[in-house]
N, C-alpha and C positions, 0 to 999 in steps of 0.2 A: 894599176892598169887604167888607161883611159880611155874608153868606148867612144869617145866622141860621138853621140848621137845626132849633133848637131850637122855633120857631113854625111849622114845615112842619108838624109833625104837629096842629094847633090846629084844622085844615079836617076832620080825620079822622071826623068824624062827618055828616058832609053827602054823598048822594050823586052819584052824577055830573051829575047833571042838575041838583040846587041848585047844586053847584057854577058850572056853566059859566053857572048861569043869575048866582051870583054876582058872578063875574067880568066880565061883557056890562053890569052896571049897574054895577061899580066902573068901568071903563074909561068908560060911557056920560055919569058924569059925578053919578052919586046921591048923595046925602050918607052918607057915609061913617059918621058913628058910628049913622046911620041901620041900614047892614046890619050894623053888626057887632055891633047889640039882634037885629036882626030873625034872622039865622042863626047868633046863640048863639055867637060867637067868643070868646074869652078871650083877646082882646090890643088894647094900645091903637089907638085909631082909627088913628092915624099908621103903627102897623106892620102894618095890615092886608094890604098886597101879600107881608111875608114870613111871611104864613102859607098863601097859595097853593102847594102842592105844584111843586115844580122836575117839566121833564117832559122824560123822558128823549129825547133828538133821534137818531134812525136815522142823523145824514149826520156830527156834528161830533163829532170826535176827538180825544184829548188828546193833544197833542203830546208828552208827557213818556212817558205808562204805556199809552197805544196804547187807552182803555176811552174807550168810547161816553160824550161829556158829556152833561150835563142842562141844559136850557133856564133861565132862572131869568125869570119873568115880571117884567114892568119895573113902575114907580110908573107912576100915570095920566097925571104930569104932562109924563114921559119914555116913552110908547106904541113908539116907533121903536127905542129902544137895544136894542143885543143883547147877551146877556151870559151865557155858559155857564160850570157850574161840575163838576170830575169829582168822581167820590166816591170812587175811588181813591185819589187822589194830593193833592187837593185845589188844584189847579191852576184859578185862574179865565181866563179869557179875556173883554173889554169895554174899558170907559173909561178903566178904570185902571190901574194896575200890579198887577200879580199879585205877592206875596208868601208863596206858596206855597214848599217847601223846596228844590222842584228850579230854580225862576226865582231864587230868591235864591241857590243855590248857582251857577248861572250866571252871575249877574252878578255876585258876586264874582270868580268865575274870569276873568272878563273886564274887571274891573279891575285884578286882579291882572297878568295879562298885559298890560297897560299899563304899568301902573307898573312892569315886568322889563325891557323893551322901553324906557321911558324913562329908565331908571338906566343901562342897557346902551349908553345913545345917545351918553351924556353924551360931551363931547369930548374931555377932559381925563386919560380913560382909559390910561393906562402900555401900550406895545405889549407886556411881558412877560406884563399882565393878559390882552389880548384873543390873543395868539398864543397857540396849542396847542403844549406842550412834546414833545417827543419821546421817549416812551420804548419800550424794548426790547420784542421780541416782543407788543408790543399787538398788537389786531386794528382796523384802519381800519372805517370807520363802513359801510360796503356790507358788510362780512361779517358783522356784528351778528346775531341772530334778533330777529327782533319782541318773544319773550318778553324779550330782553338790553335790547332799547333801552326797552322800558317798566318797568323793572326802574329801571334808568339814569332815566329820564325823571320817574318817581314820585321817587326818591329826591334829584332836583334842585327838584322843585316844594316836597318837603317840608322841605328842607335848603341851600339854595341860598344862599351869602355873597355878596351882590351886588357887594361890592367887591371883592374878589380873583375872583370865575367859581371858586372852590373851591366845595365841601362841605363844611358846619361841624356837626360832630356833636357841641360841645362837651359839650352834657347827655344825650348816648345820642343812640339812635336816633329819632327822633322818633315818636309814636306813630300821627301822621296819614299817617305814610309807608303804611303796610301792616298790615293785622288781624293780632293775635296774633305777642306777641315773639320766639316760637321761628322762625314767620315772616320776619318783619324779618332777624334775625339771618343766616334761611339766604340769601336775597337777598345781602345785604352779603358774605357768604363766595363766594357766586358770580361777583360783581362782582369781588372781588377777585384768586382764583382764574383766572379768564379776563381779567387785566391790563388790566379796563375803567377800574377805578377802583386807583387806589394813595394810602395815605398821606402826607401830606404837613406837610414844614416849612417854614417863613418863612428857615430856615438855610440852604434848599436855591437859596435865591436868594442867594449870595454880594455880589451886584450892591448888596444893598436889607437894610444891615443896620439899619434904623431900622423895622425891618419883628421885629426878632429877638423883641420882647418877646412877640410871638405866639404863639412856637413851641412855647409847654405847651400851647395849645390841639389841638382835634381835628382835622384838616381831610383831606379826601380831596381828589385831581385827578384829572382825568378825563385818560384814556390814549388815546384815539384820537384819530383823525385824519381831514379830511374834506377833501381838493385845493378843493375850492369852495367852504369855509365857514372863518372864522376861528373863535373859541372862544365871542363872543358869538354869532353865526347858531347853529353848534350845539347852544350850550343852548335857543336857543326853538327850535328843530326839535325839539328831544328834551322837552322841556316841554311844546312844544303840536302834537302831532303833526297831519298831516291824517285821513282817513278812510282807514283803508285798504281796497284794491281786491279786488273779487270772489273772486280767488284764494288772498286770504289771511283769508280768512275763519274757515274751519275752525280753524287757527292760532290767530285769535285766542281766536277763540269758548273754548278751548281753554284758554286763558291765562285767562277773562275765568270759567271754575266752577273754577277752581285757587281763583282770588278769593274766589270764592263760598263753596266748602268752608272755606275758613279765616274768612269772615266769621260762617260758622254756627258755626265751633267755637265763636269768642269769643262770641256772642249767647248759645250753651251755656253757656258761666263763667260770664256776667254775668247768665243767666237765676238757675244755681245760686245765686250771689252775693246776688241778690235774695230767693229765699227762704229764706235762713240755712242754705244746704246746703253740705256742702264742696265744692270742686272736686278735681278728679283728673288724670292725666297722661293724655293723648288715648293713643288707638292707633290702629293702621293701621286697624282694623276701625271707627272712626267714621267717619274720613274717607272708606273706600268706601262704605260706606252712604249718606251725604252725599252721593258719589258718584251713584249710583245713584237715590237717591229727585230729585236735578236732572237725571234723562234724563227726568222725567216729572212734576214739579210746580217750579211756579217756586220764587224762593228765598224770598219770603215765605209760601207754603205748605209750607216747611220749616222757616222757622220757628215757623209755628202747630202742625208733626209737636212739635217740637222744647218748645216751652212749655209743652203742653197734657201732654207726660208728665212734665216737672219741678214741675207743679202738682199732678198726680195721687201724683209720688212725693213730696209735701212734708206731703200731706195723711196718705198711708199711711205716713209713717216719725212721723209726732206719733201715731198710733192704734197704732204697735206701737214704740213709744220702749224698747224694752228688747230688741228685738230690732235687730243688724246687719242692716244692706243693703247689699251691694255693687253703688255707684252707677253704677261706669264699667258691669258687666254689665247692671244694670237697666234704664238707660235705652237701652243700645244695643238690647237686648231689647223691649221696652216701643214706641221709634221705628219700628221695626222690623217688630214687628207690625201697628202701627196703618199704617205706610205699606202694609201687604200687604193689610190689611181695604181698606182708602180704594182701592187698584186696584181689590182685587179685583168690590169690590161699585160701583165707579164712582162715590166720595162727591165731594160737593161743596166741598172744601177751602178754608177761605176765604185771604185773605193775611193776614200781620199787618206792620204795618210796623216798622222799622229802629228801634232798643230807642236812647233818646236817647246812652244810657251809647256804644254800640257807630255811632257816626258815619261815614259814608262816607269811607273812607280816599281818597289821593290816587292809589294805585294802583288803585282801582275805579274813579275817574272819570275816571282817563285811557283805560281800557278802554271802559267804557260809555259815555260821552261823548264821547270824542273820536273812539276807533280806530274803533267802531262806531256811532258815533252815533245811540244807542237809549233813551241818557238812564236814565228810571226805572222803563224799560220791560223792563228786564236784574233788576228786580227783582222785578217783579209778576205778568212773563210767563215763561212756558218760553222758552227761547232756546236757538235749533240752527238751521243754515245755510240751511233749507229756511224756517222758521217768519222767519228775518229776511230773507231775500229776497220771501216771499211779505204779509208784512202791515207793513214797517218800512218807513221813508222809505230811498229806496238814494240 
């Protein structure tokens, strides 16, 4: 479906009362390039209904980012259809399929766990494959923390060798695993660290030497253990988790601006990147900040904190090219202040959305998607325990 937004504004000179009087004779059946002489429209007779203004509806909500949709008025010929589109997210709802970022990242997630689930099924599967090996001092799958198993969980969706149930890290760490490499990295040492995951070789199967030519590759195993699950059930439990329950909320939530803060840092780079600015080595003093400015504006309104000073500082370092600027203080300075103005004085922040460069990793959408099932709504909206129990689907 195509809203064509670009003809909503073509009515903007007509007032309410032409208008509705407009509309009452397009639906009543008038000939059409009749009114679009008669009320001065500037678009072809055929596309006269998309230049009727979308009208905001008090009751239907976008499932994705939680904002009030817009009605979109229907063709004459089609009076009954209903079909709402948001301006957030740009999520439709009607006839047809929505194609918006967050339904298309859905249903690939949901093909994908298909096609995991039917590789996993297959028959033919070696027991050494689907048995979980035993290693020393791991922790079994009940002592996990939340942050472990989605840690775990992200770094199987983005790394996942469906033929050995291994971890195949041949070319590094994958980048859709988790925002910013310093990131990635510390995950993977935590994993390993806490004997979730350990290195592995194709040699370490004595059993299956036709397997050896492998063993220059990269491959992790997974170290725990679950009495009720063999190796396949465990990686879709850890893949696709369910929702988790009221009390571990906080927990998540918790896990889920850890996310966050590290997805602003990289939106940072890749902002800097974008206007030929160098980038710099983060410190503790961003990431509180970051901190702090997500106890009180969503993360796309951190973003917009975040843009609008590396635009500002792109413009003042071309006007004083001969003078230094120290970037990492400037901008933390700079974010800083304007987050203090925008409290203080109660502005109205808008969002920006997700910079194409900096794409939702697999460990944000196991968080907001799955654990908490809030979707794009972890993006757009403040999110805290009180705010997802009180306006999110539970």
């Amino acid at each position: 479906m195509r809203i064509k937004l670009k003809n909503r504004s073509k009515t903007s000179h007509l007032s309410l009362d032409e208008l509705k009087e407009l509309k009452s004779k397009y639906y009543s059946g008038e000939n059409v390039n009749s009114l679009v002489k008669k009320y001065r429209i500037n678009v072809h007779a055929n596309s006269l209904c998309s230049s009727f203004p979308l009208i905001l509806s008090s009751e239907k909500v976008c499932i994705h980012c939680d904002s009030n949709m817009y009605f979109v008025p229907p063709l004459k010929n089609t009076p009954n259809k209903k079909e709402y589109y948001c301006m957030t997210c740009r999520h439709v709802e009607g006839v047809f399929v929505c194609e918006c970022t967050q339904c298309v990242k859905l249903k690939y997630e949901k093909k994908k766990k298909y096609e995991v689930e039917r590789i996993l099924e297959v028959k033919n599967k070696k027991d050494y494959v689907l048995s979980v090996r035993e290693y020393p001092n791991s922790p079994s799958f009940d002592k996990l923390s939340i942050k472990e198993k989605v840690y775990l969980g992200a770094l199987l969706r983005a790394g996942l060798d469906e033929k050995h149930l291994l971890i195949s890290l041949d070319y590094g760490i994958p980048n859709d695993f988790a925002p910013m490499r310093a990131y990635r990295e510390l995950i993977i040492a935590v994993l390993l660290d806490r004997k979730i995951i350990t290195p592995y070789t194709f040699d370490n199967d004595r059993s299956n030497n036709r397997y050896r030519d492998f063993s220059i590759t990269i491959h992790y195993d997974i170290c725990i253990s679950d009495v009720d699950k063999n190796k396949k059930e465990l990686i879709i439990s850890l893949m696709y988790p369910e929702k988790v329950p009221l009390h571990k909320w906080d927990e998540t939530i918790d896990l889920l601006k850890e996310v966050q803060i590290n997805e602003a840092i990289e939106y940072m780079m890749l902002t800097l990147q974008q206007f030929s600015l160098p980038i710099f080595e983060i410190e503790q003093k961003h990431e509180i900040l970051f901190m702090k400015i997500l106890e009180k504006y969503s993360q796309g309104q951190l973003f917009n904190f975040i843009y609008s000073m590396i635009k500002d500082l792109a413009a003042y370092s071309k006007s004083n090219y001969q003078k230094y600027i120290p970037i990492s203080n400037y901008l933390h300075k700079k974010i800083l202040d304007r987050f203090e103005y925008a409290t203080m004085n109660k502005w109205n922040i808008s969002n920006y959305r997700r910079a194409w460069q900096g794409k939702q990793t697999e460990l944000s959408k196991l968080v907001s998607n799955r654990l908490l099932d809030i979707g794009e709504s972890s993006f757009y909206q403040l999110v805290d325990s009180e705010i997802v129990i009180l306006n999110l689907k539970i």
